[in-house]
DSSP file (Angstrom, degrees, kcal/mol; ACC not computed):
  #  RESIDUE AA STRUCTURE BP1 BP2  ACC     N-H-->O    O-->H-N    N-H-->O    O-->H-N    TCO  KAPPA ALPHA  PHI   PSI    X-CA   Y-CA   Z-CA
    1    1 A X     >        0   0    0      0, 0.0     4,-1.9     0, 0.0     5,-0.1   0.000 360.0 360.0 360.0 -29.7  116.4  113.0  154.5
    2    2 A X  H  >  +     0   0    0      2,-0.2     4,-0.9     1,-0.2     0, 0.0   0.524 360.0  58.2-108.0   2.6  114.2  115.7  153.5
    3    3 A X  H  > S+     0   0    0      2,-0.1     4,-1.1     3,-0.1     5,-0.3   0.920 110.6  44.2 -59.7 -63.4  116.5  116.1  150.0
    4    4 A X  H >> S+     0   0    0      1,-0.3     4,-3.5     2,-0.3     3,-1.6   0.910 110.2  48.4 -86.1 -55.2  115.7  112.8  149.3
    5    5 A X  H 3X S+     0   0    0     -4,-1.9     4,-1.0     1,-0.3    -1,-0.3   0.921 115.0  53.7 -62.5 -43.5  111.7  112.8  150.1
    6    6 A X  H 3X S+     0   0    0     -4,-0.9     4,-0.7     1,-0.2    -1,-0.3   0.623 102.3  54.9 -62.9 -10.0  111.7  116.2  147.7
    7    7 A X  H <X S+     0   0    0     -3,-1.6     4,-2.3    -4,-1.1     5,-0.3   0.745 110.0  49.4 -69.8 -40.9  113.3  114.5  145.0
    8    8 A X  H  X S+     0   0    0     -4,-3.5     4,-1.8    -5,-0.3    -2,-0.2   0.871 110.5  43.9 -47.6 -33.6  110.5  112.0  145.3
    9    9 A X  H  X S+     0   0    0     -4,-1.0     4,-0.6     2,-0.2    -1,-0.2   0.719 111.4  53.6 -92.5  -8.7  107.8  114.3  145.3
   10   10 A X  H  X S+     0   0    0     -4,-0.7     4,-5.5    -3,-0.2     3,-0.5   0.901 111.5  53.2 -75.0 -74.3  109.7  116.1  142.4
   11   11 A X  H  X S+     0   0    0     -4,-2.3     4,-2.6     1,-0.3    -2,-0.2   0.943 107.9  51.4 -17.6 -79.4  109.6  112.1  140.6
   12   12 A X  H  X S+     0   0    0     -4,-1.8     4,-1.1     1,-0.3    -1,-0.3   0.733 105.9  48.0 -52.6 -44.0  106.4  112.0  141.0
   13   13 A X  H >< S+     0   0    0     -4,-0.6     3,-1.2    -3,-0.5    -1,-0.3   0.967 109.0  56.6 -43.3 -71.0  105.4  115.3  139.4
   14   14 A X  H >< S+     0   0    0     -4,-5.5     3,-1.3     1,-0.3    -2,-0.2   0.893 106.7  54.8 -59.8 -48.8  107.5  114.5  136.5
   15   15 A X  H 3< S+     0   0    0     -4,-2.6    -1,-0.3     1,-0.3    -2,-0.2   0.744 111.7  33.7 -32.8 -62.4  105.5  111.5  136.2
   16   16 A X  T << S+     0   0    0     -3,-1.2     2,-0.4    -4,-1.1    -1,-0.3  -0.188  89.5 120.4 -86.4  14.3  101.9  112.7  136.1
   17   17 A X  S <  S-     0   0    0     -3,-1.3    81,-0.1    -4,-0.2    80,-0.0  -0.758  76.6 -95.7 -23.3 106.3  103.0  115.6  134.3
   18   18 A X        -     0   0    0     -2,-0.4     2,-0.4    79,-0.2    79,-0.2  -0.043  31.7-162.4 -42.4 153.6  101.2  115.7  130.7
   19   19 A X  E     +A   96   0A   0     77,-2.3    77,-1.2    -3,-0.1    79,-0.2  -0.966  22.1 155.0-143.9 126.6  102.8  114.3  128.0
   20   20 A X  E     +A   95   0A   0     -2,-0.4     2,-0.4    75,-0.2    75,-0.2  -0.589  22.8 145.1-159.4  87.0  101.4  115.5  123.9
   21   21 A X  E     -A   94   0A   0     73,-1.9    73,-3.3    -2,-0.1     2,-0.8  -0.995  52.4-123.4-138.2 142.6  104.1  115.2  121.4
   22   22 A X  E     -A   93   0A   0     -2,-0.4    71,-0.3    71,-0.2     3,-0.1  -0.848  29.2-178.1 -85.8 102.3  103.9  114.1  117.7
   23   23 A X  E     +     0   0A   0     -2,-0.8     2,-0.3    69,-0.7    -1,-0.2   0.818  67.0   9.4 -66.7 -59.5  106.4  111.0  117.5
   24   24 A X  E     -A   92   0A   0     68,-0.6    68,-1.4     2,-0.0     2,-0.3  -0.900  58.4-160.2-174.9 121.5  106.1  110.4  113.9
   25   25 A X  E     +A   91   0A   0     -2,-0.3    66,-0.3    66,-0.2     2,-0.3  -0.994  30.1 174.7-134.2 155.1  104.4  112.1  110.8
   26   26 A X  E     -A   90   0A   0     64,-2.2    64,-0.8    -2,-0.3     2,-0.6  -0.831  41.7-126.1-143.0 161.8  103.7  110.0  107.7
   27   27 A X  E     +A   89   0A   0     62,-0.3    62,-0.2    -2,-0.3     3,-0.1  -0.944  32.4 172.7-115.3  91.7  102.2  109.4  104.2
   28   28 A X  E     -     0   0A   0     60,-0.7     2,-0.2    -2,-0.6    61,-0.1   0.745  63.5  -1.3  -6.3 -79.5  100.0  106.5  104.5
   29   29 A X  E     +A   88   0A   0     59,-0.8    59,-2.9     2,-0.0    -1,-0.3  -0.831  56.0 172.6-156.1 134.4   98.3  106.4  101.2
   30   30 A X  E     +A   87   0A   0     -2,-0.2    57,-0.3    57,-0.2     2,-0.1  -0.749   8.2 173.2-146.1 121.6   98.7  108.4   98.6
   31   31 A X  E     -A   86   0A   0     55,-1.6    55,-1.1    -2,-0.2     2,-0.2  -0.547  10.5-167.5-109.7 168.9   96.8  107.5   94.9
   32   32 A X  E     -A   85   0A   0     53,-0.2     2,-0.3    -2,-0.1    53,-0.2  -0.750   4.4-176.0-152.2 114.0   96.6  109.7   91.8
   33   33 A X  E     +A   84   0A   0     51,-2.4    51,-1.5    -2,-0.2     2,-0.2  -0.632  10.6 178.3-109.8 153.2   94.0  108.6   88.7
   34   34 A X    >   +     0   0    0     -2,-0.3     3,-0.7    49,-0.2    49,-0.1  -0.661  20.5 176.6-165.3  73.9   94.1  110.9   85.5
   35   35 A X  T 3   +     0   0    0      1,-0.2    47,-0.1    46,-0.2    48,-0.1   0.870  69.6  27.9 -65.2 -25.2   91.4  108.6   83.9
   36   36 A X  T 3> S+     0   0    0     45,-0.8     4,-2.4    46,-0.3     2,-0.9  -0.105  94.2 145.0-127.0  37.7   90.8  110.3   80.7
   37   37 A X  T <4  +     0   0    0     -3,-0.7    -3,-0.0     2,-0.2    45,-0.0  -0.849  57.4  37.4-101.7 112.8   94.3  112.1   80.0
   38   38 A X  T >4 S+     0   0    0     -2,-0.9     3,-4.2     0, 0.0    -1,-0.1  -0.711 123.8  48.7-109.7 -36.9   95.9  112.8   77.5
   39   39 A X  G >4 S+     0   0    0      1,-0.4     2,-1.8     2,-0.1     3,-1.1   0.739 110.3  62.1 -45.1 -72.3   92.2  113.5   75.5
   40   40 A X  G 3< S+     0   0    0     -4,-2.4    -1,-0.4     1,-0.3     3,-0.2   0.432  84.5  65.3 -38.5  -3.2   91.5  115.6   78.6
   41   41 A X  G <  S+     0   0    0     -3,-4.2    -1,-0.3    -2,-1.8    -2,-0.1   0.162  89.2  72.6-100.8  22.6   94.0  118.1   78.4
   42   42 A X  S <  S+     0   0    0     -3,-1.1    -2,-0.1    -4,-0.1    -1,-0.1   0.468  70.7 111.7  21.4 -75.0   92.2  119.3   75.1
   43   43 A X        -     0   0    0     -4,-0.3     0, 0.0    -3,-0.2     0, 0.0  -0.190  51.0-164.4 -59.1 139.6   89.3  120.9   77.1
   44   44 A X        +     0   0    0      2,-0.1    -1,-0.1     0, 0.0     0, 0.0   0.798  60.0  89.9-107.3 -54.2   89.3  124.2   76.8
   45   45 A X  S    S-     0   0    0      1,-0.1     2,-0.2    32,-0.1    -2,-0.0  -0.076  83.0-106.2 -37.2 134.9   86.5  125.0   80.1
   46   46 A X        -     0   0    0      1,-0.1     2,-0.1    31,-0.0    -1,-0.1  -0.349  42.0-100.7 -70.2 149.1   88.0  125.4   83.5
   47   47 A X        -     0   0    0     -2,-0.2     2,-0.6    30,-0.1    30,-0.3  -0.410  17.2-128.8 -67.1 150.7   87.6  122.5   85.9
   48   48 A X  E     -B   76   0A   0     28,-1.3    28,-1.5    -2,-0.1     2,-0.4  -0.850  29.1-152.9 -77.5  97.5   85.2  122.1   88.7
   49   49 A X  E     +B   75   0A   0     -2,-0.6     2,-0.4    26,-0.2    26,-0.2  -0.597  16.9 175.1 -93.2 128.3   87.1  121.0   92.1
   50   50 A X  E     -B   74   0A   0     24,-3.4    24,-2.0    -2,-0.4     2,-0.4  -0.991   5.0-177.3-128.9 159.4   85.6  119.1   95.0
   51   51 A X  E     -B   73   0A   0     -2,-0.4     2,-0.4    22,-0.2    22,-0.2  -0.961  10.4-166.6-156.1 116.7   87.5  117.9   98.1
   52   52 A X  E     -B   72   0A   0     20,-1.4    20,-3.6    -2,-0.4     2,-0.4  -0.870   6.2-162.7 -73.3 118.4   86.6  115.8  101.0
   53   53 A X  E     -B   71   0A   0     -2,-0.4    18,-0.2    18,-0.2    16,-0.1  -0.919   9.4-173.7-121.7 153.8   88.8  115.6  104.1
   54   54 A X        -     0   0    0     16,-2.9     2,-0.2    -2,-0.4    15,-0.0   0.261   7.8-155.4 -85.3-164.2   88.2  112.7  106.7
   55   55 A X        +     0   0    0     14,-0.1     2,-0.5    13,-0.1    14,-0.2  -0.533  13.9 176.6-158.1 156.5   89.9  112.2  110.1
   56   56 A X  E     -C   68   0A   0     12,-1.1    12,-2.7    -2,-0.2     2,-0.4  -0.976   7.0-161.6-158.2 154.1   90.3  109.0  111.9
   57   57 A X  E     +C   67   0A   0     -2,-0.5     2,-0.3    10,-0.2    10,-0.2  -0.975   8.2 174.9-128.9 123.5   92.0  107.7  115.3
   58   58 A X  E     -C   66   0A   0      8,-2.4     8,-2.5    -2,-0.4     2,-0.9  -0.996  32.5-122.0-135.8 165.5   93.3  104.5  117.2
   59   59 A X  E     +C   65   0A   0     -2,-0.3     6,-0.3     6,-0.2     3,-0.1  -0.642  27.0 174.1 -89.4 119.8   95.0  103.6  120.2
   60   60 A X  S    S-     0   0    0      4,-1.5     2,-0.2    -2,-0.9     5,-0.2   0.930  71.7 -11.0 -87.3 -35.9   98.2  101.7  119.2
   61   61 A X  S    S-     0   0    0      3,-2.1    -1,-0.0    -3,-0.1     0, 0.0  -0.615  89.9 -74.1-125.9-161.9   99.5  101.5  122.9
   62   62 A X  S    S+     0   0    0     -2,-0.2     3,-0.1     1,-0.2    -3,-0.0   0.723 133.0  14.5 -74.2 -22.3   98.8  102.9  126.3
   63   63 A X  S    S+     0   0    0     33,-0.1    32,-1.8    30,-0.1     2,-0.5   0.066 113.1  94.2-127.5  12.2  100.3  106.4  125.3
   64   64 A X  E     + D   0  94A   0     30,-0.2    -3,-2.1    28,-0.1    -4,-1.5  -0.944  43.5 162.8-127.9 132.4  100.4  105.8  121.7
   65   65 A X  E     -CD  59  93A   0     28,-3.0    28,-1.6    -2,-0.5     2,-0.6  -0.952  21.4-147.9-122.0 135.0   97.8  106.9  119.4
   66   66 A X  E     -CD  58  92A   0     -8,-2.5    -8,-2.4    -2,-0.4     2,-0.4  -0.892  17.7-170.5 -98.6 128.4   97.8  107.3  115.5
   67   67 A X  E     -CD  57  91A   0     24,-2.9    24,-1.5    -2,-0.6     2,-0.4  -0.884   6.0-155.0-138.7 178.6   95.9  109.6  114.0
   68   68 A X  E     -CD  56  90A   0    -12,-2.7   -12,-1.1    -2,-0.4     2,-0.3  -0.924  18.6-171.9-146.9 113.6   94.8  110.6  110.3
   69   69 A X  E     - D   0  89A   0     20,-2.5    20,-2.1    -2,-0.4     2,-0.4  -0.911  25.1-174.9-111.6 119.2   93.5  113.5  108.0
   70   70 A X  E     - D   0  88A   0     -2,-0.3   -16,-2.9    18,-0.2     2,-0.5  -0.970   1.3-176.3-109.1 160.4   92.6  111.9  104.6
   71   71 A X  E     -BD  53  87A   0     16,-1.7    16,-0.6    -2,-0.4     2,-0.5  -0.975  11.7-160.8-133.9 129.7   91.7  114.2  102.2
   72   72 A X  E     -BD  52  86A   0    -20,-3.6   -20,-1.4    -2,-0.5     2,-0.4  -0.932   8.2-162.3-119.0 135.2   90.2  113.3   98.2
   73   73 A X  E     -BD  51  85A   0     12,-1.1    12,-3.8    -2,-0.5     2,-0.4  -0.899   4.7-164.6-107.8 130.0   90.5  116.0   95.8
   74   74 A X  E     -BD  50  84A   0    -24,-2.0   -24,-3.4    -2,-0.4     2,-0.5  -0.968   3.2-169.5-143.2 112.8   88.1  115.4   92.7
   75   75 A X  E     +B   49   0A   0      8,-2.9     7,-2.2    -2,-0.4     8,-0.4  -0.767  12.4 176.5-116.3 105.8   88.7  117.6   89.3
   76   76 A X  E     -BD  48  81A   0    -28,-1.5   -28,-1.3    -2,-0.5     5,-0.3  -0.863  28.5-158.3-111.1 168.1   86.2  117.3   86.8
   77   77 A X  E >  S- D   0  80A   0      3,-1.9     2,-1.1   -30,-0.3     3,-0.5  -0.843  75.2 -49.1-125.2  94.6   85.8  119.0   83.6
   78   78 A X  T 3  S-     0   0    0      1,-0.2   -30,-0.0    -2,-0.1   -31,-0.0  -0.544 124.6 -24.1  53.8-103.4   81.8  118.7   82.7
   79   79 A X  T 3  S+     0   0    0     -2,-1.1     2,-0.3    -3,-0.1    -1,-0.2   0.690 120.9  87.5-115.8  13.0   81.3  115.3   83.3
   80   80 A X  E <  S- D   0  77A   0     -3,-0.5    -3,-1.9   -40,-0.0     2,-0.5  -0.838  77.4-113.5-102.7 146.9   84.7  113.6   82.8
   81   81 A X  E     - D   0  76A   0     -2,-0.3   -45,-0.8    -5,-0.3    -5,-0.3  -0.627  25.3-171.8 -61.0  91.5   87.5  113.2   85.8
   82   82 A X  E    S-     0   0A   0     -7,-2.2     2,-0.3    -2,-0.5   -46,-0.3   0.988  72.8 -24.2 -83.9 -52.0   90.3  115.3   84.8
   83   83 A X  E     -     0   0A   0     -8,-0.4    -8,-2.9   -49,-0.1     2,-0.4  -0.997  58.4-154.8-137.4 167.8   92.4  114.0   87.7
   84   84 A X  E     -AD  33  74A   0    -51,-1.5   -51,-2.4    -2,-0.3     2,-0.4  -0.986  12.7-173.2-133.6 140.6   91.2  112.2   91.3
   85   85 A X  E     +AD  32  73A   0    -12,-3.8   -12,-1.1    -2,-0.4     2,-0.4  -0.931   8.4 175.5-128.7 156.2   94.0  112.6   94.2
   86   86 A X  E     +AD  31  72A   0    -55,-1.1   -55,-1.6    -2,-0.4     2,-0.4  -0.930  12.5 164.4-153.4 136.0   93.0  110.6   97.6
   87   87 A X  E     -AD  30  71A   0    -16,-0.6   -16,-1.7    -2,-0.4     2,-0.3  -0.884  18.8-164.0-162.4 153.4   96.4  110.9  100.3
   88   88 A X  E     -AD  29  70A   0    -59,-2.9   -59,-0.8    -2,-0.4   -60,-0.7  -0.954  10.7-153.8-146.9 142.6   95.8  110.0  104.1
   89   89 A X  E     -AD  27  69A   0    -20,-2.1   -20,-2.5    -2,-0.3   -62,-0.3  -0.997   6.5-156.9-130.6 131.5   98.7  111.4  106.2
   90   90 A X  E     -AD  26  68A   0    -64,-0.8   -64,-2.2    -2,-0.6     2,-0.3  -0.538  10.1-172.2 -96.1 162.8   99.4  109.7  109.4
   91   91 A X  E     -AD  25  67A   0    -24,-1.5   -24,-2.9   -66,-0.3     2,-0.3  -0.882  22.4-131.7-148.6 138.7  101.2  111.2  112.4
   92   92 A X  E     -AD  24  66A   0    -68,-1.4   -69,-0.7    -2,-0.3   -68,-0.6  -0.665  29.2-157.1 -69.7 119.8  102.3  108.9  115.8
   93   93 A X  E     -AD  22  65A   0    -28,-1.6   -28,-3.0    -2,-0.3     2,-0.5  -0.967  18.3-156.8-130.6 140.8  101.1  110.7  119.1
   94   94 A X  E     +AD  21  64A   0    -73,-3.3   -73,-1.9    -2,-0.3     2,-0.3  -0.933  27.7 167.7-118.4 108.9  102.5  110.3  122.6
   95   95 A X  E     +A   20   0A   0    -32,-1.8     2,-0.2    -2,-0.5   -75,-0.2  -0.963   6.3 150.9-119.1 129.5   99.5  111.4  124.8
   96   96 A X  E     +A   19   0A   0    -77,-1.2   -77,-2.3    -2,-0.3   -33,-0.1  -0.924  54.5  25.2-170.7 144.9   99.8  110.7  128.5
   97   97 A X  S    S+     0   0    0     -2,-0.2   -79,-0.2   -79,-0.2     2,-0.1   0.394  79.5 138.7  70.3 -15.9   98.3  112.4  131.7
   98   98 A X        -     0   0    0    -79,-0.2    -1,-0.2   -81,-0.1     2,-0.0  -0.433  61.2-105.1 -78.8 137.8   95.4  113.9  129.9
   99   99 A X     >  -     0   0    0     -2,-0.1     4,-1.0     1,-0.1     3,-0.4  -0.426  35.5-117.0 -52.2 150.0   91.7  114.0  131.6
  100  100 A X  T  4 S+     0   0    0      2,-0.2     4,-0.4     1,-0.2    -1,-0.1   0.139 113.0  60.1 -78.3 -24.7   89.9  111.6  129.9
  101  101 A X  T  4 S+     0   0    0      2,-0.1     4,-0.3     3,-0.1    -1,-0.2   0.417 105.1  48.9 -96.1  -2.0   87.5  114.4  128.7
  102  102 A X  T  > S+     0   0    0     -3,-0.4     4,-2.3     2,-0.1     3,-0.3   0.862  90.1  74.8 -85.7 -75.7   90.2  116.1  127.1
  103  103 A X  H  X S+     0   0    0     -4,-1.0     4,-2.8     1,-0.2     5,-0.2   0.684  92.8  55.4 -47.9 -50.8   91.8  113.3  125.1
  104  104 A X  H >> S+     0   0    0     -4,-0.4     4,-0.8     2,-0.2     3,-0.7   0.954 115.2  40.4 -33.7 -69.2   88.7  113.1  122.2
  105  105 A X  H >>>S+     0   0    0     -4,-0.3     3,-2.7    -3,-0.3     4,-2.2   0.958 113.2  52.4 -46.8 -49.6   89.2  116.8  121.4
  106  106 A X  I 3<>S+     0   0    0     -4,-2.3     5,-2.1     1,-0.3    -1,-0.3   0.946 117.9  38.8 -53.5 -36.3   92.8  116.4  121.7
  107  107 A X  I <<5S+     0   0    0     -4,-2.8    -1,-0.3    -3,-0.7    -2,-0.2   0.578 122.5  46.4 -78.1  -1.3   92.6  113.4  119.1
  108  108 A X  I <<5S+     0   0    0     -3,-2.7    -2,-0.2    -4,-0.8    -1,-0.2   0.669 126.8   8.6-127.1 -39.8   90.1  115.0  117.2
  109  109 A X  I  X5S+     0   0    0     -4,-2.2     4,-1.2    -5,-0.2    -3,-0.2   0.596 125.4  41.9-148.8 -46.1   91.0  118.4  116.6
  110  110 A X  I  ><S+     0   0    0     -5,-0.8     4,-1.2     2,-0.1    -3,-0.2   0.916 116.4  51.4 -86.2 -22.5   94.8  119.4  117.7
  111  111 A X  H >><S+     0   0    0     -5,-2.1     3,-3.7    -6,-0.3     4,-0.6   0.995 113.9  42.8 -51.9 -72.4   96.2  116.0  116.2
  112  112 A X  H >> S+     0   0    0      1,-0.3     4,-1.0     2,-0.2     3,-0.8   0.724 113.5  53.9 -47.8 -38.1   94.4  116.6  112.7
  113  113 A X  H 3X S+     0   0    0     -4,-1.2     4,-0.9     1,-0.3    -1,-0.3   0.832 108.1  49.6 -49.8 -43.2   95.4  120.4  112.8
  114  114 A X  H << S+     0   0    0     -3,-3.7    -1,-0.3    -4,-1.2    -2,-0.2   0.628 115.2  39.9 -88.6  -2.0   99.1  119.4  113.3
  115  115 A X  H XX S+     0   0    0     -3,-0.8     4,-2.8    -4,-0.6     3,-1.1   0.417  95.7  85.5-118.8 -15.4   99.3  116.6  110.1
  116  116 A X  H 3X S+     0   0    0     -4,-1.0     4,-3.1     1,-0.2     5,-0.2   0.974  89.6  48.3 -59.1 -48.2   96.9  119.1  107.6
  117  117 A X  H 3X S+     0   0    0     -4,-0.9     4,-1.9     2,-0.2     5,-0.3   0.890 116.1  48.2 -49.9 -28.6  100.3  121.2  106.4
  118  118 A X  H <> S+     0   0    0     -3,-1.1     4,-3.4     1,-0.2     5,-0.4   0.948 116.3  42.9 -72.2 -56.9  101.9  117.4  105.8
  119  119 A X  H  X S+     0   0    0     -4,-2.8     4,-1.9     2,-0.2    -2,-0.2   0.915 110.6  51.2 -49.3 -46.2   99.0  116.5  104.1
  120  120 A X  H  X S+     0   0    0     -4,-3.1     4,-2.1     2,-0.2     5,-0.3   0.983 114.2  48.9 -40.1 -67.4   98.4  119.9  101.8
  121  121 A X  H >X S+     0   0    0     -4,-1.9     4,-1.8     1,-0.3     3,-1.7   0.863 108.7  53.2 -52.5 -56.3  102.0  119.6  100.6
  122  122 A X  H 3X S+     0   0    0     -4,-3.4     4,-3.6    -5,-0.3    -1,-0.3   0.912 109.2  49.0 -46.2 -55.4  101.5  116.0   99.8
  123  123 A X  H 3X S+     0   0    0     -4,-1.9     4,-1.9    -5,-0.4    -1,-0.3   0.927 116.5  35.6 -30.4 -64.0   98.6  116.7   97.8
  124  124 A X  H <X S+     0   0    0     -4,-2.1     4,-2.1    -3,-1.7    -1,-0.2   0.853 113.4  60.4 -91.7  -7.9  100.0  119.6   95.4
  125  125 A X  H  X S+     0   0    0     -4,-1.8     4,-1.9    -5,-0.3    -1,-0.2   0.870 108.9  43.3 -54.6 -43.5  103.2  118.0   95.4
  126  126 A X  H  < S+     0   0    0     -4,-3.6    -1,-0.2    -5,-0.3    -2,-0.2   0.808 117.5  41.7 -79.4 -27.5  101.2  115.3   93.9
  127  127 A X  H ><>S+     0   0    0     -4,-1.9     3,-3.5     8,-0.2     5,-0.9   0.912 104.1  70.0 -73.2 -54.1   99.0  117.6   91.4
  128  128 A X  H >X5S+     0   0    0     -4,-2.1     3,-1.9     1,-0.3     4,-0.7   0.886 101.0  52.5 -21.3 -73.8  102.5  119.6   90.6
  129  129 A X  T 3<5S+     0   0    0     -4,-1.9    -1,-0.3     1,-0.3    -2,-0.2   0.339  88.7  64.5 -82.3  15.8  103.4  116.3   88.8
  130  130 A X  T <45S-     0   0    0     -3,-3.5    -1,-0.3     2,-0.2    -2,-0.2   0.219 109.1-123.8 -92.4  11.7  100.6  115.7   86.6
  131  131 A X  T <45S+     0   0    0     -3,-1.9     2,-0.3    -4,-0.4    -2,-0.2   0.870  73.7 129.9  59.9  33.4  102.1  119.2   84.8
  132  132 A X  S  <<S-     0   0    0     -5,-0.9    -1,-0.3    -4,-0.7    -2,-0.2  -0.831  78.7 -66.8-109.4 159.1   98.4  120.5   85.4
  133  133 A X        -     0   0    0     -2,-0.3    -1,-0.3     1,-0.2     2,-0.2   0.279  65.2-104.9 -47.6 164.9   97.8  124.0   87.2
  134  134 A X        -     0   0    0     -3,-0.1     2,-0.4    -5,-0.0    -1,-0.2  -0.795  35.0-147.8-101.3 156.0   99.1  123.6   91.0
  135  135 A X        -     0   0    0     -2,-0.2     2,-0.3   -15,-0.1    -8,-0.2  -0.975  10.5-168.3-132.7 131.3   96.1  123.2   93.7
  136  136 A X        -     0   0    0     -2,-0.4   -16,-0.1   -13,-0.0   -15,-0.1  -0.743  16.2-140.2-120.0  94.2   96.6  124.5   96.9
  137  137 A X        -     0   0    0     -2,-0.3     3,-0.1   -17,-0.2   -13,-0.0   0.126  25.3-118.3 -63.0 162.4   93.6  123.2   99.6
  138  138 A X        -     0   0    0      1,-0.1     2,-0.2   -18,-0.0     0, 0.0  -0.343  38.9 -82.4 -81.0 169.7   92.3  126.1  102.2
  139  139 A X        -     0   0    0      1,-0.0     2,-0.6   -22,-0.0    -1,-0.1  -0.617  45.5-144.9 -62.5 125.7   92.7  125.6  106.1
  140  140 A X        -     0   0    0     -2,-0.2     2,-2.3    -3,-0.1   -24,-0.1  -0.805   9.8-125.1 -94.4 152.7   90.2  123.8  107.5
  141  141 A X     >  -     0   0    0     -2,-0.6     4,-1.2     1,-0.2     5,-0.2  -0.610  21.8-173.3 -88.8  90.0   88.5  124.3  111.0
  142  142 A X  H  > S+     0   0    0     -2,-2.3     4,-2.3     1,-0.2     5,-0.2   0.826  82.0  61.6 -62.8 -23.1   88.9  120.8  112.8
  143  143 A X  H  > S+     0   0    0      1,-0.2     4,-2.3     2,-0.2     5,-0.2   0.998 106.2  47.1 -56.2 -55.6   86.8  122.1  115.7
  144  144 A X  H  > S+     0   0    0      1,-0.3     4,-0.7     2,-0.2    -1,-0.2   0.863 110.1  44.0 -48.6 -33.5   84.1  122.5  113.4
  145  145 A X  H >X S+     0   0    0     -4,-1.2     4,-2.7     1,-0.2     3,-0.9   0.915 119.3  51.7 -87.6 -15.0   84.0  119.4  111.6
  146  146 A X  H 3X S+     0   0    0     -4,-2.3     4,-1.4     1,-0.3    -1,-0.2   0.894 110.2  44.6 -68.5 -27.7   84.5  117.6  115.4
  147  147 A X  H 3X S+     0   0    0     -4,-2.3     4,-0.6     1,-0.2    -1,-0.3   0.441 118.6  50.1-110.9  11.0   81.8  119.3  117.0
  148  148 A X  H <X S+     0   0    0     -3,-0.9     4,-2.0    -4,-0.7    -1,-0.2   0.735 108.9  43.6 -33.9 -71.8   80.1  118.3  113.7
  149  149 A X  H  X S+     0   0    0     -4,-2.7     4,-3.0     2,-0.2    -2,-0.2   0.828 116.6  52.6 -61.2 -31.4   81.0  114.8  113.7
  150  150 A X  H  X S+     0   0    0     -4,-1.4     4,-0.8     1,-0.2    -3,-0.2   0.966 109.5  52.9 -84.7 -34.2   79.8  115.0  118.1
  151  151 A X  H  X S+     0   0    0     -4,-0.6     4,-2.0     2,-0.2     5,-0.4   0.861 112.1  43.4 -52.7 -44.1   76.2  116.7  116.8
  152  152 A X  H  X S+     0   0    0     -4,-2.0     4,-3.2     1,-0.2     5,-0.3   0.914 118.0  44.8 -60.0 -67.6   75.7  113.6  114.3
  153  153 A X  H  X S+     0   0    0     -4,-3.0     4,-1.2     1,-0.3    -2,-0.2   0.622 114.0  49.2 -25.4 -40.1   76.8  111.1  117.0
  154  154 A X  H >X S+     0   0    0     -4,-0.8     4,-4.6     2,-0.3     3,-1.9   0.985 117.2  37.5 -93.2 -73.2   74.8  112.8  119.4
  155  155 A X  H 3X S+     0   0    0     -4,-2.0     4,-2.7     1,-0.3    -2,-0.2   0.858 113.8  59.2 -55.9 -28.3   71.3  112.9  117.1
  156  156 A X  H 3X S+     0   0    0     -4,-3.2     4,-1.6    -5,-0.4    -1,-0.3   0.894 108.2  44.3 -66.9 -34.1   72.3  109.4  115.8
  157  157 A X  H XX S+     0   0    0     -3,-1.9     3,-1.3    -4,-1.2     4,-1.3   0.963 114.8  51.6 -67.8 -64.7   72.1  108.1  119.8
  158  158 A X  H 3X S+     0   0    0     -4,-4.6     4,-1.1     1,-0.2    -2,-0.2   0.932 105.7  48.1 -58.1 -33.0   69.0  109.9  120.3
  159  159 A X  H >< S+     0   0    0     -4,-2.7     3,-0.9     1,-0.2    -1,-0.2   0.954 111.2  59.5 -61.1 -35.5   66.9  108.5  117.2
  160  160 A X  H XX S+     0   0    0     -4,-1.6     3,-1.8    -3,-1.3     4,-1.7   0.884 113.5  35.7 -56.4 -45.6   68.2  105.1  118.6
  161  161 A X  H 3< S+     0   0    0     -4,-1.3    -1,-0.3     1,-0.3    -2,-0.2   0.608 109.4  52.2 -83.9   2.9   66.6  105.7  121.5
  162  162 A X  T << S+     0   0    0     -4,-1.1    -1,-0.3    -3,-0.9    -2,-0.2  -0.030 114.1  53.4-126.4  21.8   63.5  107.5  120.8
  163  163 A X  T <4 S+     0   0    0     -3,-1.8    -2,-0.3     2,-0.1    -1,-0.2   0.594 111.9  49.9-131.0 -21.0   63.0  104.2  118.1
  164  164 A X  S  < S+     0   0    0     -4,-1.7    -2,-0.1     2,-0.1    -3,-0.1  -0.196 106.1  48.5 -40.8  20.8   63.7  101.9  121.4
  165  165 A X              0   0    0     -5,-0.0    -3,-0.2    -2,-0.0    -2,-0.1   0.330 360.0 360.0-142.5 -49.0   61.2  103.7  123.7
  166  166 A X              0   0    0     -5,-0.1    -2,-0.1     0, 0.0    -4,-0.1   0.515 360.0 360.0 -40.2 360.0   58.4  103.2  120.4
């Protein structure tokens, strides 16, 4: 009898136990533009690189979340586009048991962390095959750009209110 009620409470554990595992990692979208090649491979001046990376989240179920680093890499040479690269890498999360104050960060900053290496490779994989120099993007710090993204949010609520109270 007192097996059987510790296999319950055992059950139960297992239950409410936290649950964070990446189901699924993906290539979304991925584009590549080379608007002005061949002429552009000509230019003798090095290119200028700029690169924006994104993140975005939904809930697809009750434990299942998708989430998303896109990142657009944009190569100029003065004032023509020597190539534009745009990729979004998805990943499938099964998140369960988590505080409710936990789960942003966790969607926000360890999801995005764990899809950037899919995403890099995709990227020079994709540059590799224009036969132009390989680009390899740095690490970014997803804490920073989250507790970025929660400082806009934040000032954006308060200007709403302090233009409600006027």
């Amino acid at each position: 009898m007192a097996e059987n009620q510790e296999n319950q409470n055992v059950g139960a554990e297992e239950q409410n136990a936290p649950v964070f595992s990446l189901q699924r990692s993906y290539v979304k979208d991925l584009s590549l533009e080379m608007p002005n090649a061949p002429e552009i491979f000509l230019e003798q001046e090095g290119p200028s690189v700029s690169v924006e990376i994104n993140v975005g989240a939904k809930r697809l179920a009750q434990t299942v979340f998708e989430s998303t680093v896109t990142a657009t890499v944009t190569t100029r040479i003065e004032d023509k586009v020597l190539y534009l690269v745009e990729a979004t890498q998805g990943g499938i999360f099964e998140i369960a048991n988590i505080p409710d104050e936990q789960l942003d960060p966790l969607i926000g900053i360890v999801c995005p962390t764990m899809l950037y290496p899919y995403l890099r490779a995709t990227i020079a994989d994709a540059i590799n095959r224009t036969s132009l120099p390989a680009l390899h993007l740095s690490e970014v710090n997803f804490q920073a750009l989250y507790e970025q993204r929660v400082a806009e949010q934040m000032a954006a609520a308060n200007g709403e209110e302090n233009q409600q109270v006027q």
